[in-house]
N, C-alpha and C positions, 0 to 999 in steps of 0.2 A: 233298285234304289229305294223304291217306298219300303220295302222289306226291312232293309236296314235302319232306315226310320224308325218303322212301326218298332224293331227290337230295340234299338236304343235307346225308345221311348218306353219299351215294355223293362227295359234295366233300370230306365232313371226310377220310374215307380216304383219297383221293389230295393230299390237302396233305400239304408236308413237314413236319418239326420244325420251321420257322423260323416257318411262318404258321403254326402250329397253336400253337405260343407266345405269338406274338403276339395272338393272339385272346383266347388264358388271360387272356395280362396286362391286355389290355383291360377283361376281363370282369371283373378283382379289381378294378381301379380303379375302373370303375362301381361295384361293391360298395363299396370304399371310400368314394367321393362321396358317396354316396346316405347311408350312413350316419351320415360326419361331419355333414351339410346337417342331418338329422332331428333329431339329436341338439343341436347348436348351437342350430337353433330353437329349438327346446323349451325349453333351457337359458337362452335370451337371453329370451323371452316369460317366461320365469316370474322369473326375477333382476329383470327390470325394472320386474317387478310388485311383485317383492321391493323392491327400492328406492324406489319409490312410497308404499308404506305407510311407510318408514322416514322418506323424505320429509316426512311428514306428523306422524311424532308429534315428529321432530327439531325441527320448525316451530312448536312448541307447546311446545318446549323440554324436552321429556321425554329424559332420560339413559335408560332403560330402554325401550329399542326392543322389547324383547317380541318377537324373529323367533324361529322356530324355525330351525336348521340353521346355516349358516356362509355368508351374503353377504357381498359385498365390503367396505358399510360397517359392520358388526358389527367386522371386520377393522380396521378405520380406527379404529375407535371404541376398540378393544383397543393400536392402536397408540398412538394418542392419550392414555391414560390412559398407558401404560407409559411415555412419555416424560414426561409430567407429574410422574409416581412418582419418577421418575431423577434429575428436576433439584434443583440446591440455590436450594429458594424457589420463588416462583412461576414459572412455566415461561413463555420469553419467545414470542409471538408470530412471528417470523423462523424461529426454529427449528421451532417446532411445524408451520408451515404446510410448512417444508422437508421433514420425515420425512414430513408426511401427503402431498404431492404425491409423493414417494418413492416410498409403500407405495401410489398411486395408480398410477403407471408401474409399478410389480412386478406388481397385480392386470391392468393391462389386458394384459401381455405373457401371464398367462395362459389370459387370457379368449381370447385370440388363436390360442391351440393348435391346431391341426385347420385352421385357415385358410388354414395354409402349403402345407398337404398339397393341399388344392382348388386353392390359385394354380398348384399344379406339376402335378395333372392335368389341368387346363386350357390348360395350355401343353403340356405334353409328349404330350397322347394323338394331335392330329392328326396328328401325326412318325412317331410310332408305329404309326400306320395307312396313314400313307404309307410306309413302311418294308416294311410287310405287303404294300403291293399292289407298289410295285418290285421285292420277292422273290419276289410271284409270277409276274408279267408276265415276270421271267426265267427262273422254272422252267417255264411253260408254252410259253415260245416254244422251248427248251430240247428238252423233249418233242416239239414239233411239229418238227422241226430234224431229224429222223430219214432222212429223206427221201419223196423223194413230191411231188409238185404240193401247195401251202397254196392254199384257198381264201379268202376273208373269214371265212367260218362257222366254222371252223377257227380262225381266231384269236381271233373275238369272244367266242367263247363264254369261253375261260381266261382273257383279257383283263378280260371282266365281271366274273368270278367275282373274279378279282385286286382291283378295285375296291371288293370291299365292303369291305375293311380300312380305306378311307378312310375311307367309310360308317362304321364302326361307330369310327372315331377319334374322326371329328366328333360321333357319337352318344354318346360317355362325355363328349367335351371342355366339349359347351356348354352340359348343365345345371350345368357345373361349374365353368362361366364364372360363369353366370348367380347359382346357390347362393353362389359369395364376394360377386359385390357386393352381393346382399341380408343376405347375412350378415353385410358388415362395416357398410351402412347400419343397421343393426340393434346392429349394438356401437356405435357413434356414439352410436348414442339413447341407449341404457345407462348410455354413459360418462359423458353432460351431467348424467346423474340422478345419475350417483355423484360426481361432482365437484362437483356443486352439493350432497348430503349430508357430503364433504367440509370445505367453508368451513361447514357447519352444524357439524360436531363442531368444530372446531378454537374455534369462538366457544364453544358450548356449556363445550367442557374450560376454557378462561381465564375462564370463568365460575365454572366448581366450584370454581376455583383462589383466586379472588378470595373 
């Protein structure tokens, strides 16, 4: 094990600035991934829970959702009332459903935040690590270029080494594939509970109205 050390320490020293960069940047994005994925979870399991319960006392015709904090249809429900307030007379159905489908596209574009950033590590990290191993596969042959008889051994070894970059491309790219599609099947679900709380406010509010 200190072996392994000592040689991955004796690689990182002989990389240049370009692969040693490239490995940084690798290494932020997986930090980034990792944490937009956690944090998204977390956020879409508990909203959707949130919305569930609203679900349910909406269904039962209660105007007082009782949530604590600021979910989407609290939000809906706030918009809802304010257009109601604004209009002269009772507030017509066309309209009401229009702003509430509105302030429904406004919430999912932000629910959506961080999503963008995973579609583009996803894409961009194997580049990035093929990038790393073309640059190095040229400074190593580069080096060996000095003169002298090349053996195979000679080449394979800086060749390999060149190769992890691909390795470790692919190693940030694919849970970060994998993190947006379940994190956008996971706003999908969200979204049907909030859209379906939605047509709940908008009946509800022409109900107070009446």
């Amino acid at each position: 094990m200190e072996s392994e050390g000592i040689y991955w320490l004796a690689w990182w020293a002989e990389a240049d600035w370009v692969v040693r960069s490239v490995f940084i940047l690798l290494l932020v994005m997986s930090v980034l991934s990792w944490s937009v994925m956690f944090y998204k979870a977390v956020l879409f399991h508990s909203l959707r829970r949130t919305e569930r319960l609203i679900s349910g006392k909406l269904g039962k015709g209660e105007a007082d959702i009782g949530i604590r904090g600021d979910p989407p249809s609290r939000r809906l429900l706030n918009e809802a009332r304010g257009y109601a307030g604004n209009s002269d007379g009772p507030a017509d159905r066309a309209g009401l459903e229009a702003r509430i489908a509105q302030a429904v596209r406004e919430g999912r574009v932000d629910l959506e935040g961080g999503l963008t950033l995973l579609a583009t590590i996803g894409n961009s990290a194997p580049f990035i690590g093929l990038f790393g191993t073309v640059w190095g596969i040229m400074h190593a042959l580069q080096g060996l270029g000095g003169g002298g008889p090349l053996s195979m051994d000679m080449v394979a070894g800086p060749v390999s080494e060149a190769l992890v970059a691909t390795a470790a491309g692919l190693f940030v790219a694919v849970p970060a594939v994998i993190g947006y599609n379940l994190l956008l099947r996971a706003l999908r679900r969200l979204s049907a509970v909030i859209e379906g709380n939605a047509l709940a406010i908008v009946t509800l509010t022409l109900r107070e109205e009446t």
